[in-house]
DRENLORO-338093 format. One record per residue (C-alpha): residue number from 1; x, y, z. Coordinates in Angstrom, 1 decimal, always signed. Each point is the difference from the previous one (the first is absolute). Example, Ala and Ser with C-alpha at 12.3 -4.5 7.8 and 13.67 -1.06 7.14 Angstrom:
<rs>
    k       X       Y       Z
    1   +12.3    -4.5    +7.8
    2    +1.4    +3.4    -0.7
</rs>
This chain:
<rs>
    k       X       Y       Z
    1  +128.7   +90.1   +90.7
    2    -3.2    -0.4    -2.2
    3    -1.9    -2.7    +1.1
    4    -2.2    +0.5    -3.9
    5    +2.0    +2.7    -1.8
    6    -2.6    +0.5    -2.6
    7    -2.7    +0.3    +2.8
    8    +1.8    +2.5    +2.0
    9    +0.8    +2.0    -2.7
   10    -4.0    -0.2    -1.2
   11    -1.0    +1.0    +3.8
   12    +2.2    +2.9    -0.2
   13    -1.5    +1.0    -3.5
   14    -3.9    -0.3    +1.6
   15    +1.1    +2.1    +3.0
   16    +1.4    +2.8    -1.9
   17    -3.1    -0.4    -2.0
   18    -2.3    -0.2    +2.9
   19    +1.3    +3.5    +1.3
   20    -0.2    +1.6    -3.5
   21    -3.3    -1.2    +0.3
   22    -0.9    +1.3    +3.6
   23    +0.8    +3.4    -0.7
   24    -2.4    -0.1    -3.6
   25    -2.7    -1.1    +2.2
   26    +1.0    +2.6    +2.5
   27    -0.4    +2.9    -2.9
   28    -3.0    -1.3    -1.2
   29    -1.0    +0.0    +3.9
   30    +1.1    +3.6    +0.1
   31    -2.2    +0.7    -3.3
   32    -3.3    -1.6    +1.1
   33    +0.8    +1.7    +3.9
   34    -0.3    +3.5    -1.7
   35    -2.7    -0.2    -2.3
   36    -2.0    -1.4    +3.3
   37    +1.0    +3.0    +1.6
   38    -1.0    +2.3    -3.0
   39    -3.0    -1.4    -0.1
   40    -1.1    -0.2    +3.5
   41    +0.9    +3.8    +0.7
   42    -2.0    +0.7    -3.3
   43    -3.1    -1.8    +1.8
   44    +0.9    +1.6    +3.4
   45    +0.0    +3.6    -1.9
   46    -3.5    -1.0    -2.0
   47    -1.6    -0.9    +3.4
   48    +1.3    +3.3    +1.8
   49    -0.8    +2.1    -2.7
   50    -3.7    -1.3    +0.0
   51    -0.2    +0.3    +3.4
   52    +0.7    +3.7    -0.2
   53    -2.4    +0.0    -2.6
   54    -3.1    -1.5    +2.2
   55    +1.2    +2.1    +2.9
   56    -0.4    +3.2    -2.2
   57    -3.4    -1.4    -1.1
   58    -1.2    +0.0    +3.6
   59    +1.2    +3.3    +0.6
   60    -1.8    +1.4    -3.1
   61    -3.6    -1.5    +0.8
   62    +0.4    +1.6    +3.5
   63    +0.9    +3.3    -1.5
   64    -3.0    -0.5    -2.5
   65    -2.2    -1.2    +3.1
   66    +0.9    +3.7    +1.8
   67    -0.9    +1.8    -2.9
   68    +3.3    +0.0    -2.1
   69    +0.1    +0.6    -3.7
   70    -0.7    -2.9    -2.2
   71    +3.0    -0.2    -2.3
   72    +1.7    -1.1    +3.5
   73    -1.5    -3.6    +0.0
   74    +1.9    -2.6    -1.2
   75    -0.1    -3.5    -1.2
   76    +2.2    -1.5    +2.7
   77    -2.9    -1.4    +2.1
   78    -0.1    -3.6    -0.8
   79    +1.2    -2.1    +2.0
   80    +3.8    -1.3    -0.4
   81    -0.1    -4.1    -0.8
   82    +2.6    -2.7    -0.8
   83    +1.0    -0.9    -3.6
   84    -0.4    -4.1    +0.7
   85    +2.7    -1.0    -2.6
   86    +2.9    +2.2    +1.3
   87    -1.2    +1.6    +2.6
   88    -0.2    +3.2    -1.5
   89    -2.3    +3.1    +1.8
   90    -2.4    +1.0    -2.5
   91    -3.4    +1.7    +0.5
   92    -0.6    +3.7    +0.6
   93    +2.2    +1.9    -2.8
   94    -0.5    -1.0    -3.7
   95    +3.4    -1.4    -1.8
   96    +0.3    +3.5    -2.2
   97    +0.1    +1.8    +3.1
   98    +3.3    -2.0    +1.2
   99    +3.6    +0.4    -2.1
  100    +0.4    -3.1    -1.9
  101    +2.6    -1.7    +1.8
  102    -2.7    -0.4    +3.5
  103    -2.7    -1.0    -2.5
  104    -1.0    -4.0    +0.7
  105    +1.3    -1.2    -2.9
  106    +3.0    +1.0    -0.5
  107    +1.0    -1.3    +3.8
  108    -1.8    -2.9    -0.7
  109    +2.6    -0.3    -3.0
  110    +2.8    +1.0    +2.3
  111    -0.7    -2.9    +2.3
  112    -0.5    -2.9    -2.9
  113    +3.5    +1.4    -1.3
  114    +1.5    -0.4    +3.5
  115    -1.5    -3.1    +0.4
  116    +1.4    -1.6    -3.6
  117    +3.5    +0.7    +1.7
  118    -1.0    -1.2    +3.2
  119    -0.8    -3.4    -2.1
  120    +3.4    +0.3    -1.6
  121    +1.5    +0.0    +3.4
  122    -1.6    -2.6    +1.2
  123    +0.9    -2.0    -2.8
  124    +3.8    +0.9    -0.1
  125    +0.5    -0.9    +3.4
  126    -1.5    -3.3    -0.1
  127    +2.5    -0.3    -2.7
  128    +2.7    +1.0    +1.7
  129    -0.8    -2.0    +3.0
  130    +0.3    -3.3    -2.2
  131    +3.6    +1.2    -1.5
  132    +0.7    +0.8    +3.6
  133    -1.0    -4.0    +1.0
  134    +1.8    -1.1    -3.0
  135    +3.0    +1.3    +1.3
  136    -0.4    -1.6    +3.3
  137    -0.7    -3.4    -1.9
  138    +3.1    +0.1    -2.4
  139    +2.4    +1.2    +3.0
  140    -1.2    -2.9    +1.9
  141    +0.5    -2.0    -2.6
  142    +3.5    +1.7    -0.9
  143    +1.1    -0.1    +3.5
  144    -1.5    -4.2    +0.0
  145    -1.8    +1.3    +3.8
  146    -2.5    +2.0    +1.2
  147    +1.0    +3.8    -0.9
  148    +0.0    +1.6    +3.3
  149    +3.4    -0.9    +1.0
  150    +1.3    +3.6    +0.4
  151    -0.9    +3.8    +0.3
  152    -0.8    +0.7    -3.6
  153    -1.6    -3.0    -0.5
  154    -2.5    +0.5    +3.4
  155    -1.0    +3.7    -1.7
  156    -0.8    -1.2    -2.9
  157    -2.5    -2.8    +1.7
  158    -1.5    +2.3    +2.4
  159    -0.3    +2.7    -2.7
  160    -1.3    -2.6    -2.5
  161    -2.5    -1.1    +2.7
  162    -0.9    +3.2    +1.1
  163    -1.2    +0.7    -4.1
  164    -1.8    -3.4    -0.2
  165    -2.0    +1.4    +3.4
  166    -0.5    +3.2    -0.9
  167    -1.4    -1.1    -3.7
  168    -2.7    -1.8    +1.7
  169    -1.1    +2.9    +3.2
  170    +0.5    +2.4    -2.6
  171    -2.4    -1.6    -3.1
  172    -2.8    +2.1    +0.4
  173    -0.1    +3.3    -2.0
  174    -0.6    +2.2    +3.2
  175    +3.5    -1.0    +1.1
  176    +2.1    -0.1    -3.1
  177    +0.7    +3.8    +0.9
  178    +2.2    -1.4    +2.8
  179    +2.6    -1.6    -2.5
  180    +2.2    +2.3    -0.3
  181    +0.5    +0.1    +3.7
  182    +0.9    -3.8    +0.3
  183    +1.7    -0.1    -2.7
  184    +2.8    +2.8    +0.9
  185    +1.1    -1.8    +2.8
  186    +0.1    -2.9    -1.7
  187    +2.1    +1.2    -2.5
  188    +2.5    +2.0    +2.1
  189    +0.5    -3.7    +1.9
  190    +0.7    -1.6    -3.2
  191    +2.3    +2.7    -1.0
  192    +2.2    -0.3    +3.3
  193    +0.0    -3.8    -0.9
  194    +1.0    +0.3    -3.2
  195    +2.9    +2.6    +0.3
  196    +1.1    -0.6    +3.6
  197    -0.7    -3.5    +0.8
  198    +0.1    -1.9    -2.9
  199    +1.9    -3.3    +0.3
  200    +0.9    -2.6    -2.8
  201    -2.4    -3.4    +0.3
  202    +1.9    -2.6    +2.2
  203    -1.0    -2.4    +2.4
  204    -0.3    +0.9    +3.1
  205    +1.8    +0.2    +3.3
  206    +0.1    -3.1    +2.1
  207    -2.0    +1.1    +2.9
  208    -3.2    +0.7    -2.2
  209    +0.0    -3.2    -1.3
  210    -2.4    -1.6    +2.4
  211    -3.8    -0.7    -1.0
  212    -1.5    +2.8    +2.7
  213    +2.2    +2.2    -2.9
  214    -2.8    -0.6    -2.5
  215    -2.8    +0.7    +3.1
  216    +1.0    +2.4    +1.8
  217    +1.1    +2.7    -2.3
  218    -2.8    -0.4    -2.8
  219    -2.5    +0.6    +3.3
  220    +1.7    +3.0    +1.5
  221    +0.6    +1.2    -4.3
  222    -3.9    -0.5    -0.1
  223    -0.7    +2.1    +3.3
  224    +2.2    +2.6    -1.2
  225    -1.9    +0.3    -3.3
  226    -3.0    +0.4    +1.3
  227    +1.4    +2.7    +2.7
  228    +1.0    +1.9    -2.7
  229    -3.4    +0.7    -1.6
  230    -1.2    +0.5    +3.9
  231    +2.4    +2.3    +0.8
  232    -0.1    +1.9    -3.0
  233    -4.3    +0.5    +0.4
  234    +0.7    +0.8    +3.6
  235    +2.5    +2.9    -1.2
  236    -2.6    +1.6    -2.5
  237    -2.9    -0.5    +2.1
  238    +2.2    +2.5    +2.2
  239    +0.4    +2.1    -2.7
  240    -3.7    -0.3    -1.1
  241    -1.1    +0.6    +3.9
  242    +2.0    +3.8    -0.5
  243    -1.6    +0.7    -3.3
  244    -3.7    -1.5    +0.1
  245    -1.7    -0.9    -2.9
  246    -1.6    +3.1    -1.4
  247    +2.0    +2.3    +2.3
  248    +3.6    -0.3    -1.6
  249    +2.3    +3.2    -0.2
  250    +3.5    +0.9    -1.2
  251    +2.3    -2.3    -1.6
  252    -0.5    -2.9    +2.5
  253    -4.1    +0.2    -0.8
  254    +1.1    +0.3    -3.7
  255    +2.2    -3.4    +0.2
  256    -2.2    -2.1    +2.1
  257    -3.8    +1.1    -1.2
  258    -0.6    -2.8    -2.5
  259    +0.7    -2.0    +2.6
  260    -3.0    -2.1    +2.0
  261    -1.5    +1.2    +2.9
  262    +1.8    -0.3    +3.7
  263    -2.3    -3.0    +0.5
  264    +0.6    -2.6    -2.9
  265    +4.0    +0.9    +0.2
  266    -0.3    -0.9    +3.9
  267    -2.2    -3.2    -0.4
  268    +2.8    -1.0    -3.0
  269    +2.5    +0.2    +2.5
  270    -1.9    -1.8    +2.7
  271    -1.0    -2.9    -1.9
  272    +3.4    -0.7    -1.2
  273    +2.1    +0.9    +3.7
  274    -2.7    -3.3    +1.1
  275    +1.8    -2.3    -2.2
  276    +3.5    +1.7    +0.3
  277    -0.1    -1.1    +3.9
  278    -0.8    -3.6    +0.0
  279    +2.5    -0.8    -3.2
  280    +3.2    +2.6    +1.1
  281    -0.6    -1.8    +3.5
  282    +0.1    -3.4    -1.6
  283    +2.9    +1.0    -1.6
  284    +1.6    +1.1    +3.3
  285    -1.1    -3.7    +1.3
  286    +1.7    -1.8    -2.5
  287    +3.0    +1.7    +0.1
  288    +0.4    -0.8    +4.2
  289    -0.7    -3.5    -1.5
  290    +3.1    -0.1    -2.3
  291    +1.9    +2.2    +1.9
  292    -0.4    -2.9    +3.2
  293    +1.0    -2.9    -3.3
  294    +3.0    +2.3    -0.6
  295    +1.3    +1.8    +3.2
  296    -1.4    -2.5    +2.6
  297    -2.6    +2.9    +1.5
  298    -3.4    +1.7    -1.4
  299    +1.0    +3.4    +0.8
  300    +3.1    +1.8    +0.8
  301    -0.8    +4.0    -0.1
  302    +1.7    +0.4    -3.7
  303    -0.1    +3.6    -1.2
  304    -2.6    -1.6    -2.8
  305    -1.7    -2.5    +2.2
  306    -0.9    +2.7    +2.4
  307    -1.2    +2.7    -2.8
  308    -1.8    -2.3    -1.3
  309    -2.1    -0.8    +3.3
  310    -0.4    +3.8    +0.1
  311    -0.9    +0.5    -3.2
  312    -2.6    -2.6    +0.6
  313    -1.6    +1.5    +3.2
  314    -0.1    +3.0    -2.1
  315    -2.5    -1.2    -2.0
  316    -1.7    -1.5    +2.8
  317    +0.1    +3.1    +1.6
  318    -2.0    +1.7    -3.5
  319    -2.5    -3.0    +0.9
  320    -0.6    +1.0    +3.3
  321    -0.1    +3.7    -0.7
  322    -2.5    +0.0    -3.1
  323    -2.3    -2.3    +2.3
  324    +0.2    +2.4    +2.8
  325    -2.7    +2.8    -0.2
  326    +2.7    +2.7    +1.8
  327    +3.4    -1.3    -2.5
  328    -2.2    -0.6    -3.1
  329    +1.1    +2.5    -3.0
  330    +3.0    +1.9    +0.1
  331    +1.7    -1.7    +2.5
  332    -0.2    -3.6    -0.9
  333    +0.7    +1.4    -3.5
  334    +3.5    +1.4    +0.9
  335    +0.7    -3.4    +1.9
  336    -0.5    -1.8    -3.3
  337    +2.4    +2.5    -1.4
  338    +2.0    -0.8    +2.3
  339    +0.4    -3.4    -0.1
  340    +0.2    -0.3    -3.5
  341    +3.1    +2.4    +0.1
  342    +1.5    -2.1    +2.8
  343    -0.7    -2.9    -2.6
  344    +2.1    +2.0    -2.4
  345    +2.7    +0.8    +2.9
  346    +0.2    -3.6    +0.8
  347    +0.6    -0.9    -3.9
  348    +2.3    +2.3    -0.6
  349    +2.0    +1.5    +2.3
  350    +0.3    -3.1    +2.5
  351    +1.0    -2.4    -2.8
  352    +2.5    +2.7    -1.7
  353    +1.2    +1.8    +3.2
  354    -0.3    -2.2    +3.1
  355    +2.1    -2.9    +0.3
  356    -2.1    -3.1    +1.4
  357    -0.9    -3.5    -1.0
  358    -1.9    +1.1    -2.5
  359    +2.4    +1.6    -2.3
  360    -1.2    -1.9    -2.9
  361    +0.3    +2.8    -2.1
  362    +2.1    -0.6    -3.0
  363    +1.9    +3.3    -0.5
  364    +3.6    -1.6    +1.9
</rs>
C-alpha cells in the first residue's frame, strides 16, 4: 500500500519521463557523434590529399633538377602546417585546387555544426539527470524511506548516479563524443528496470530496516556508479587501442574514429577505477558491519558477499596492473572490463537467480 499515493504516482510519471528523455538525448548524442565523424574524415582526407600534393611537388623539383621539362613542376612544395583553430592541414595546395567539401571552411563549418549538437547534448542530459533525481526524491518521498529498498529502485540510484558522474568527467567538449556510449547502457538498465523489475512504492522489508541500510547501500550504489563510467572507458580504450587514432579501418574504425585517442579514454578510466576501489570497498565494510548487527558474524561466504569481494579485487587488480610497466595497457584494461561485468553479474544475476541472504530483490 501507498505510503503518499499522489507522490508515487508523480515518481512513476518522472521516470517514464526521465527515459523518454534518455533516449532524446541519446538521438541527439547519435546526431552530434556523426557529424564529428563527417567532419573529422573530411579533415583526415584534406590532410592526405595535401600530403600527396607536397610529395608530388618534391618529386617534380627533382625531375626539373635532372633536366626534366618545366610544365612538370608543381606548386606542392610548401611545407604542410596546422590550421590553429580546428586543426585543419593547410599550406602547399591553394583552396581552388581542392573539391569544396576538403576546403577549410567548409570543415571548419562542419565541426561548429557538430559542435552546436554536441552543446544540445550536453544540455539535455543535464536535464535529464535532474528529472532522473526528481524521481529518486518523489519515490523516497512516496515510499516515506530512502528509495533503494528493492531491485528497481537500486538501478535507478546507481543509473541516476552513474549520469550525475558522468555529467561532470564528461563536461569538456573533447569528451562529449563519448555520450552516446554511457548513455546506452544506461538506458538499457533503466529499460530492464522499468519493464522487468518494476515494483509498486511500499515500505520495505524488515531486515533492511536498520541504519547501516541507509550506509551501506548508497556507498556501494556510489562505487557502482562510478565503475560504470570506468568500465565503460576501459572497453573503448580497447576498442580505440585496435583502431588508433588516424589509422581506423572498416566498420569498427568507422564507429569509433571520433572517438579520443587510446590515451585520454585510458587515463578516464584510471582516474575513476581510483575512486571506485576505496568507496565499493567501503561499501563491502559496511555491509560486514550490518551483516555482524544482523546475523551475529561479519562475513559468511554469501553468493553476494563473496562477488562482491571479487569484484572488488578486480579493480584492485586494474590498479596494480595499470601501475605495472609489464600489465599497463591492454591487460589492466580488460581487468577493468572485467570487474565491472562481474559488478553487473553480481547485481543481476546473483540477486534474481541465486538464493542467499541477500535476496532483497522485490520481484517475489
Amino acid at each position: 500500500m501507498y505510503a503518499n499515493q499522489g507522490m508515487a504516482e508523480f515518481s512513476d510519471l518522472a521516470f517514464k519521463t526521465a527515459v523518454a528523455l534518455y533516449l532524446i538525448s541519446l538521438a541527439v548524442s547519435l546526431i552530434y557523434y556523426g557529424l564529428l565523424r563527417s567532419a573529422t574524415d573530411a579533415r583526415r582526407e584534406r590532410a592526405r590529399i595535401l600530403g600527396e600534393g607536397k610529395k608530388a611537388g618534391v618529386t617534380a623539383k627533382v625531375a626539373v633538377g635532372a633536366g626534366g621539362p618545366a610544365e612538370t613542376v608543381d606548386h606542392a612544395d610548401v611545407d604542410v602546417e596546422k590550421d590553429d583553430v580546428s586543426g585543419i592541414a593547410t599550406g602547399s595546395l591553394t583552396e581552388d585546387d581542392l573539391p569544396p567539401s576538403f576546403q577549410v571552411e567548409r570543415i571548419k563549418d562542419k565541426f561548429r555544426r557538430a559542435d552546436k549538437w554536441g552543446g544540445m547534448t550536453q544540455s539535455l542530459v543535464w536535464l535529464t539527470a535532474a528529472v532522473h533525481l526528481l524521481f529518486i526524491v518523489t519515490r523516497g518521498l512516496g515510499a516515506e524511506r530512502f528509495p533503494w529498498g528493492n531491485l528497481f529502485e537500486y538501478v535507478t540510484v546507481v543509473t541516476g548516479m552513474a549520469i550525475l558522474i558522468a555529467c561532470v568527467v564528461l563536461r569538456r567538449k573533447a569528451m562529449r563524443v563519448m555520450w552516446p556510449w554511457i548513455l546506452t547502457p544506461i538506458i538499457l538498465l533503466l529499460f530492464y528496470a522499468g519493464t522487468e523489475l518494476y515494483t509498486d512504492v511500499a515500505p520495505v522489508v524488515p531486515a533492511l530496516k536498520s541504519n547501516w541500510y541507509y550506509i551501506h547501500v548508497t556507498t556501494v550504489s556510489l562505487g557502482g556508479s562510478i565503475g560504470l563510467v570506468s568500465g565503460m572507458a576501459s572497453l573503448l580504450y580497447v576498442l580505440r587501442r585496435r583502431q588508433p587514432k588516424g589509422q581506423e579501418h572498416g566498420v569498427l574504425g568507422k564507429i569509433v574514429s571520433p572517438l579520443p585517442d587510446a590515451s585520454k579514454l585510458d587515463a578516464l578510466a584510471y582516474r575513476s577505477a581510483i575512486w571506485t576501489l576505496p568507496v565499493f570497498g567501503l561499501g563491502v565494510v559496511f555491509g560486514a558491519i550490518w551483516a555482524h548487527a544482523a546475523w551475529g558474524r561479519f562475513w559468511g561466504w554469501d553468493p553476494k558477499e563473496t562477488v562482491s569481494l571479487i569484484t572488488w579485487i578486480l579493480y584492485a587488480a586494474y590498479l596494480h596492473a595499470r601501475a605495472t610497466p609489464g600489465m599497463r595497457g591492454l591487460p589492466a584494461a580488460w581487468i577493468n572490463v572485467f570487474a565491472f561485468a562481474t559488478m553487473v553479474f553480481n547485481l543481476f544475476f546473483i540477486n534474481m537467480v541465486v538464493s542467499g541472504l541477500h535476496s532483497y530483490a522485490g520481484l517475489n
